[in-house]
N, C-alpha and C positions, 0 to 999 in steps of 0.2 A: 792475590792480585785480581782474578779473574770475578771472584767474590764480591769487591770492593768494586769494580768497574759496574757488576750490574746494580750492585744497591746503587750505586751515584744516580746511575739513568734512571731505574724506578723512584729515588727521592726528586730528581727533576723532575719524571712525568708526574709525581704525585705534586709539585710547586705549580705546574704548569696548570695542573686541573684546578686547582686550587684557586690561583688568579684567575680563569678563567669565569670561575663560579662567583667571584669578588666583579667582576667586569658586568656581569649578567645581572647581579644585584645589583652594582650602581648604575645601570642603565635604568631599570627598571624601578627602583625606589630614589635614588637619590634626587634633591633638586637637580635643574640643570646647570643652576650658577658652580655647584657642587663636581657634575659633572665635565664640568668645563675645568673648572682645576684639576683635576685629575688626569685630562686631556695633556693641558701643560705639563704636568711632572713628567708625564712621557716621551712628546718631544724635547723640551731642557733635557732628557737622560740621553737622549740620542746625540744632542747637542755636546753636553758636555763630555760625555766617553768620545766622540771624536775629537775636541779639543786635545783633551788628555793623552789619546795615541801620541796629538803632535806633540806638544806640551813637555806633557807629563812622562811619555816614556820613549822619548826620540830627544828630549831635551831642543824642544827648538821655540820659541819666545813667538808666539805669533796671534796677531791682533788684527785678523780680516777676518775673521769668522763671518760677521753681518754681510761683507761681501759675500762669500759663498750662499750664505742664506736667501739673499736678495735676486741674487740668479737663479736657483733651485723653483725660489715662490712665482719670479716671472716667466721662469721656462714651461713650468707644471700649469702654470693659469693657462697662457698663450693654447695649452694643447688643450684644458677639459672645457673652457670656454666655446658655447656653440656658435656658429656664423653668426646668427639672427644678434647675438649678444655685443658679438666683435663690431657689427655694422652702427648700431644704436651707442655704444659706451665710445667710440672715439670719436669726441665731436674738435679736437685739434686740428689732428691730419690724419687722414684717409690709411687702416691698415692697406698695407702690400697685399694683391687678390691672393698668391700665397699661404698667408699665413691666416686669411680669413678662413679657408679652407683646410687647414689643418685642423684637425681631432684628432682624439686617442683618448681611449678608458682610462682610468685615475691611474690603478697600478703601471702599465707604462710609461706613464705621464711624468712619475713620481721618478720611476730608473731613468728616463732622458733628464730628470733634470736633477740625480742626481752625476747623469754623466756628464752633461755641460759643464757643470760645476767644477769637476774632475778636472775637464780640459781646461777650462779658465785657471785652473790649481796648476796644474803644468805649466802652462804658457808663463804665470809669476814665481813657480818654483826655478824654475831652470837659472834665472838670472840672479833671483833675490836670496834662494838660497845658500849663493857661495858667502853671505856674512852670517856676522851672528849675533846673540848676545841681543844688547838693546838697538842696533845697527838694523837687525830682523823684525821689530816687532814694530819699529817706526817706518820700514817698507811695506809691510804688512797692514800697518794701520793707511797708509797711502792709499793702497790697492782699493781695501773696501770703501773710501771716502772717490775714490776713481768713480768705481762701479757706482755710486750712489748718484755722484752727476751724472755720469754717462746714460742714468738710466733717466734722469730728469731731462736730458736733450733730445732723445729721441721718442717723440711723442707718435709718433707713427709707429712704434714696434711697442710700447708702453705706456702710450696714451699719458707720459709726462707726470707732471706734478697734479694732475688731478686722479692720478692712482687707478685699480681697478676694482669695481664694487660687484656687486652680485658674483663671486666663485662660488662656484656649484660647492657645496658643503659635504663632501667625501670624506673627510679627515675623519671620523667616528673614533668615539674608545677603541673601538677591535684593529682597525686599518694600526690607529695608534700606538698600541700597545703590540699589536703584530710587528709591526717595523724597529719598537725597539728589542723584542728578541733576537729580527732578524741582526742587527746593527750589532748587540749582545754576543750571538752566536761568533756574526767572521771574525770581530774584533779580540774577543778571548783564545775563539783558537787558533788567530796570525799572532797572538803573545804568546801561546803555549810552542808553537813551531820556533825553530831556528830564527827565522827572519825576526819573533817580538827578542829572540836574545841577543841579534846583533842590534836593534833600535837599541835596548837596553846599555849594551855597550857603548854605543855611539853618546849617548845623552850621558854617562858614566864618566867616559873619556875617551873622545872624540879620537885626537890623535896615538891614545893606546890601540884604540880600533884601526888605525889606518898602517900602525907597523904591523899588525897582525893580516892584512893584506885584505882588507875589508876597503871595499868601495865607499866611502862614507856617503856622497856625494846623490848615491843610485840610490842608498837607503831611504835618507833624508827625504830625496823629493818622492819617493813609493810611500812613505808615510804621508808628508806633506799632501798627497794627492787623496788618497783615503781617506784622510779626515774632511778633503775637500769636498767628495762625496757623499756622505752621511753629511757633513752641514748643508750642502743642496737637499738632502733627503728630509732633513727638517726645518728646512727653509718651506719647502712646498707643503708638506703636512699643516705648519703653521697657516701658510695663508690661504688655504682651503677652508681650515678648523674657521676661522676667523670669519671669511669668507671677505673679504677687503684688504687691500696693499695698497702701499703707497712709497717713492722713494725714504720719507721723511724714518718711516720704520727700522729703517735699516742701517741706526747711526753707532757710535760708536757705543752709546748707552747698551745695545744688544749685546755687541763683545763681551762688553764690561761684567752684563749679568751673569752672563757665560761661565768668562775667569772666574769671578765670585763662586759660585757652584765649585768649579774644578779645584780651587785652592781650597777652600773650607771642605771641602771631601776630602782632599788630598791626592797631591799629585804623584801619580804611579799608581792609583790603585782605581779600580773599575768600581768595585761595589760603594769604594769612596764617594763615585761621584753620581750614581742611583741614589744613595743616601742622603749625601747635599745637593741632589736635586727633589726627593720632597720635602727636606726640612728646609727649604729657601722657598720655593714656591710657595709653601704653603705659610712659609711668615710672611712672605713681604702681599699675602693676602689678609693675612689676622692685620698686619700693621694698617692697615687700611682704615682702621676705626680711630687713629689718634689725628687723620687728616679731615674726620668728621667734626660739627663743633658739637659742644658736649657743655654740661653744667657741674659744678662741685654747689650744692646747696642752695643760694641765693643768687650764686656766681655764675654768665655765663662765658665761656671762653669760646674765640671763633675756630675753626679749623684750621691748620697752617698748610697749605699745597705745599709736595714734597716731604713733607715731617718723618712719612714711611722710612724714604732711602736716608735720610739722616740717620735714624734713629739703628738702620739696616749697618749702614757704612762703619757705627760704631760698636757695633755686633760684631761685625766681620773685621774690624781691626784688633777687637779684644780676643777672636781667633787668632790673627797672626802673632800677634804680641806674647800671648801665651801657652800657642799650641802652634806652631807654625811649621808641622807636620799636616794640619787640618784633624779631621774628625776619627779618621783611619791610619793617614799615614801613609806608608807603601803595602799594609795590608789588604790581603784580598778572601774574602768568603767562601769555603767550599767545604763538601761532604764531610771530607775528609778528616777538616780540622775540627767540626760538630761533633762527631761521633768518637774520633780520640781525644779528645777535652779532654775529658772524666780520667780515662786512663793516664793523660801526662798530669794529671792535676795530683793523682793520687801516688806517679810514680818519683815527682817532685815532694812530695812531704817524706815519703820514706827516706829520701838523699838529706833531706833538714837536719842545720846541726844539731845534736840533742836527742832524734830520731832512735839512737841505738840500734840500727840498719845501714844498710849499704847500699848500690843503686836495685840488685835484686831482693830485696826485702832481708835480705841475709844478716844476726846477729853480729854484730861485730866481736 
């Protein structure tokens, strides 16, 4: 056991160096259009492994993700933004002297806004969690269309419907790909503790959890709020990366892409949705050339706007229809199951009927 503990750690550090050496080459050779997708695959992983805590392994139907994002990107701006910047970009209404005056370096920019987030998660868990099912997902989708006006009204804290441009451009591949190990790390090992097997329960069956004298209620909104967090944590990464927000960003098409990811990965599983988060990214970047217009011979045909998400949407239906486990299922990737493959693969043929063996290779 002890054996098998350290090869794990020495095959993660030797993954870790790995990507590392992968980040350092695409920094330095790749284009930057190149490198900006890649940027994305990172945050969507962040994104959608915390939908999926909710989701997928707490069983809770929820569709304000864009809301948390929208908070995380305006709380993070508000802070890396310098006065001089704050003074010249609100030409509405005058920021609060306040908050002109507020700074803070990116990384703790990025933990306040993924704790705002947190607390804005609480404040709509407490009430909208006591439902459930489609009841949840249509409060949920309330909330984030809430937060999207709310943030179009107050042009003095968000400078309104004309957004905010120049953010200091912090989000880098390292910052990127740093945040989703960290997001990686807590979330894997709050599903390996007790706390991911009673989400597990609860999303299973709720009320079997609750004769067994499980608080469902604490669970719930302790997930609900976590995933609140990490989507503020890639809410701000994003519109750093970007460096421009704007209310309009943050509609329900954001959720939507989200879901998409977490379902076509499948729900319950982690590596699932690292996985349909860069085979989505990076199609609905290839799709990109059918919204171009193009010639067949003599023919020319115009590009259609939108053609992409059509053509995506019936991608992603011929997933549900045919596989609507997604790509993985409730499988999850680890040392473990690598390196005994071979062995269950070869201790399954010995068992095959016809074999002329037993399960220990034994003649019958």
């Amino acid at each position: 056991m002890k054996t098998n503990t350290q090869r794990n750690w020495a095959c993660t550090a030797l993954a870790l160096g790995i990507l590392a050496w992968f980040l350092y080459y695409a920094q330095n050779n790749f284009s930057p259009y190149t490198v900006q997708i890649l940027n994305l695959v990172a945050i969507n992983a962040i994104l959608a492994v915390s939908l999926n805590l909710i989701y997928g392994f707490t069983g809770m139907f929820s569709l304000g993700h864009a809301g948390f994002m929208a908070i995380g990107a305006y709380v993070c701006t508000l802070f890396i933004l310098s006065p001089d910047q704050k003074v010249t970009m609100w030409m509405l209404e005058d920021m609060p002297e306040i908050l002109v005056n507020m700074n803070l370096p990116f990384f703790p920019a990025v933990i306040m806004a993924g704790i705002v987030a947190c607390l804005f998660g609480l404040l709509i868990a407490i009430p909208v969690l006591r439902l459930g099912g489609d009841y949840l997902g249509i409060a949920t989708l309330g909330f984030a269309e809430i937060i999207r006006v709310v943030i179009t009204n107050i042009p003095s804290i968000t400078n309104g419907a004309l957004g905010i441009k120049g953010i200091p451009a912090h989000a880098t591949i390292w910052w990127n790909y740093g945040w989703l190990i960290f997001t990686l790390f807590i979330i894997c090992s709050l599903l390996k503790s007790n706390v991911g097997n009673v989400f597990k329960a609860i999303r299973d069956d709720e009320i079997a959890a609750r004769t067994m004298g499980i608080n469902s209620f604490f669970y719930r909104v302790l997930s609900f709020c976590i995933g609140a967090f990490f989507a503020g944590v890639g809410g701000a990464l994003m519109g750093s990366m970007i460096s421009t927000i704007d209310p309009k960003m943050f509609n329900f098409m954001l959720t939507f892409n989200i879901l998409m990811i977490v379902v076509a990965g499948g729900l319950g599983s982690i590596t699932g949705s690292i996985i349909g988060s860069v085979v989505i990214t990076f199609m609905l970047e290839l799709l990109r050339v059918v919204e171009d217009p193009f010639s067949i011979g003599s023919f020319e045909i115009a590009g259609v706007p939108g053609m992409r998400m059509v053509i995506f949407s019936l991608l992603l239906l011929i997933i549900i229809i045919f596989r609507r486990e997604g790509l993985l299922g409730t499988r999850e990737f680890s040392w473990n199951s690598l390196f005994f493959m071979p062995r269950y693969l070869k201790m399954r043929k010995q068992i095959e009927p016809g074999s002329g063996k037993d399960f220990g290779g034994r003649a019958h």
